[in-house]
C-alpha positions in Angstrom: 127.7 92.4 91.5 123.8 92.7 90.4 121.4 91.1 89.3 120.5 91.8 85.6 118.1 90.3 83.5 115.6 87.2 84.8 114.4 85.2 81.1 111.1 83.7 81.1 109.7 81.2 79.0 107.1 82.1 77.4 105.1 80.6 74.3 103.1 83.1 73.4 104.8 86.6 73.4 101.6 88.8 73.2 99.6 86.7 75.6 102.7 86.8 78.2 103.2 90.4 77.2 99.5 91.2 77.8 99.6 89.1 81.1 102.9 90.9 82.5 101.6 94.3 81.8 98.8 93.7 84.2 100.2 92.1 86.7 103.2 94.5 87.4 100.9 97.5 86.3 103.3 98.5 83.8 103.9 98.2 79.8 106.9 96.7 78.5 110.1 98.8 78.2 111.4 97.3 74.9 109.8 94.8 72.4 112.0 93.0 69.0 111.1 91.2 66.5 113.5 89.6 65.5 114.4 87.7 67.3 111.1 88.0 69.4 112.0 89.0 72.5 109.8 91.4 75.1 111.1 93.6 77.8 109.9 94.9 81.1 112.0 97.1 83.7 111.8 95.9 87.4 113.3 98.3 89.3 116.6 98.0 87.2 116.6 94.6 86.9 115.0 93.3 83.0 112.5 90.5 83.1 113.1 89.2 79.3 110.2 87.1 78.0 111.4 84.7 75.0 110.6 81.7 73.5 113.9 79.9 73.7 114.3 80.9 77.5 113.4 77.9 80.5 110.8 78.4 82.5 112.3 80.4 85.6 110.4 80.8 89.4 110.5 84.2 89.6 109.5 86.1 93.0 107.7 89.7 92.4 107.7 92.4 95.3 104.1 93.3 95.5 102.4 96.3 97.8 99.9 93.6 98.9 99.4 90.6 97.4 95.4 89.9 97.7 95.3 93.5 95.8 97.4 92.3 93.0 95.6 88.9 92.7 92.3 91.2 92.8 94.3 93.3 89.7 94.8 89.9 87.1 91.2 88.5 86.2 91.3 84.8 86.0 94.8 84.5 87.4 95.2 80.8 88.3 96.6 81.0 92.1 98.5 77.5 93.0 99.0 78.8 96.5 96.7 81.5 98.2 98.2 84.3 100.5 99.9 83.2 103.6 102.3 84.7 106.0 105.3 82.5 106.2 106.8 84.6 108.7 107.8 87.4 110.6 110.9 89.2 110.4 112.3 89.9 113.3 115.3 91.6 112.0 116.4 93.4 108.7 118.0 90.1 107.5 115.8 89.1 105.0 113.1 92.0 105.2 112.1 94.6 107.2 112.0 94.1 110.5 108.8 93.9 112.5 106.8 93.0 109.0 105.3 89.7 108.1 106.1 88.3 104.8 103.1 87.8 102.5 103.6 85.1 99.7 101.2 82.9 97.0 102.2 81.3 94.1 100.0 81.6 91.1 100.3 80.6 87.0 101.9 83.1 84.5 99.5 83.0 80.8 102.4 80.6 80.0 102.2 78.1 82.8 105.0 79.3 84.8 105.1 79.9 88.9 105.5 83.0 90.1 105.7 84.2 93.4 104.2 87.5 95.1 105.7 88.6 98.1 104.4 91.9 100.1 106.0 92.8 103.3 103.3 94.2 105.9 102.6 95.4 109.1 100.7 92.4 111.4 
């Protein structure tokens, strides 16, 4: 089993669309109309932005977080960059890498996390 498709809420499609495309650094893979409905590919996995969808926490991998915040102008961070630990092992990351999060404020008012795995 896989993951699919993540849905996102989002009010505004071109405002979300427009916000999305910066922060992942990509355009969206498929757009509808009807019903209105926006697209993105993340690594094989769809991020679907729609109106009718809940608001969902969604964690993105980042190469480094305080580049990508640097990336988004007038991103709203909730949280700012912090290690919240170490991986020891290949359990939940590579091993001998610290895990980078922060939490910022989609254009729509959702959380979304950024997590980067570096070297200390």
């Amino acid at each position: 089993m896989k993951l699919l498709q993540i849905a996102q809420h989002a009010v505004d499609l071109d405002r979300a669309a427009t916000f999305y495309a910066t922060l992942l650094d990509a355009e969206p893979v498929a757009r509808f109309d009807d019903p209105e409905l926006v697209f993105f590919d993340l690594d094989g996995v769809r991020l679907l932005l729609d109106r009718s969808a809940p608001s969902a926490l969604v964690y993105l991998e980042v190469d480094n977080v305080h580049e990508t915040l640097e990336r988004v102008p007038g991103i709203e961070v909730v949280t700012a960059p912090h290690v919240i630990f170490r991986h020891d092992d290949d359990t939940l990351g590579p091993a001998g890498y610290d895990e980078w999060q922060a939490f910022v404020r989609d254009s729509e008012g959702n959380a979304v996390g950024l997590v980067a795995f570096q070297r200390p």
